[in-house]
N, C-alpha and C positions, 0 to 999 in steps of 0.2 A: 504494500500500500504506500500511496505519497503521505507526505508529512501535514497535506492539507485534511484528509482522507478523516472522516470519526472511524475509530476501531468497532463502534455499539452500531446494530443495526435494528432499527423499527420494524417489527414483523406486522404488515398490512395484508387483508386478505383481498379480494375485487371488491368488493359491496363498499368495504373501508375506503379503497382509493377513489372510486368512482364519489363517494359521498364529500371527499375532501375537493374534488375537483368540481364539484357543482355548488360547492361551498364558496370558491369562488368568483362567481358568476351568480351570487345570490339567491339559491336556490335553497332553497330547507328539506335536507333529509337527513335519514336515519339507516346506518345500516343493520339487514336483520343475520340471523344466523341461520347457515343452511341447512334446508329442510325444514322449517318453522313455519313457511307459508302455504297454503292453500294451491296456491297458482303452481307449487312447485311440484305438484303430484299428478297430475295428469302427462301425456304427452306432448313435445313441442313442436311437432311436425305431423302434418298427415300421411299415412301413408299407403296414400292410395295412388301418389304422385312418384314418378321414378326421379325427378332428379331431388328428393328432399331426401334429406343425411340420416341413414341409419344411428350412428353416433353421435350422442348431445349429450356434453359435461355440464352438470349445473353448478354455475358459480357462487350465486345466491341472490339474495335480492332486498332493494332498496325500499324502504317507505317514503312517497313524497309527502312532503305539509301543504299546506296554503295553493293546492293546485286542482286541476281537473282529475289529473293523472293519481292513483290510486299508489299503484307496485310498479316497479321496474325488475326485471329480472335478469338477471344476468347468464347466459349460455352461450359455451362454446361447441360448436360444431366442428365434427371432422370425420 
């Protein structure tokens, strides 16, 4: 490591980071813990469709405040 470099590093999950970067841009959320949600129990994709991904990681998901928007969910596809 350089001399500039902190030795301690922040362990952040996606819902944490995503939360911190909407925090910037004024946004009020909360992150939740995976698997806590509702939204996160069903599936993400139909699969009645050939080009839609067998494989989807759930990352977890965000609570918005003062919005339209309810949950945000976080998933990666591959």
């Amino acid at each position: 490591m350089h001399d500039t470099e902190s030795d301690t590093f922040l362990y952040q999950t996606w819902p944490e980071k995503f939360s911190i970067m909407l925090k910037e841009i004024d946004v009020d959320s909360e992150s939740k813990d995976i698997g806590t949600d509702a939204v996160e129990n069903d599936d993400y994709y139909s699969r009645y469709f050939a080009q839609t991904p067998r494989m989807v990681t759930n990352k977890g998901c965000l609570d918005i405040k003062n919005s339209n928007i309810d949950v945000i969910q976080i998933i990666q596809k591959g």
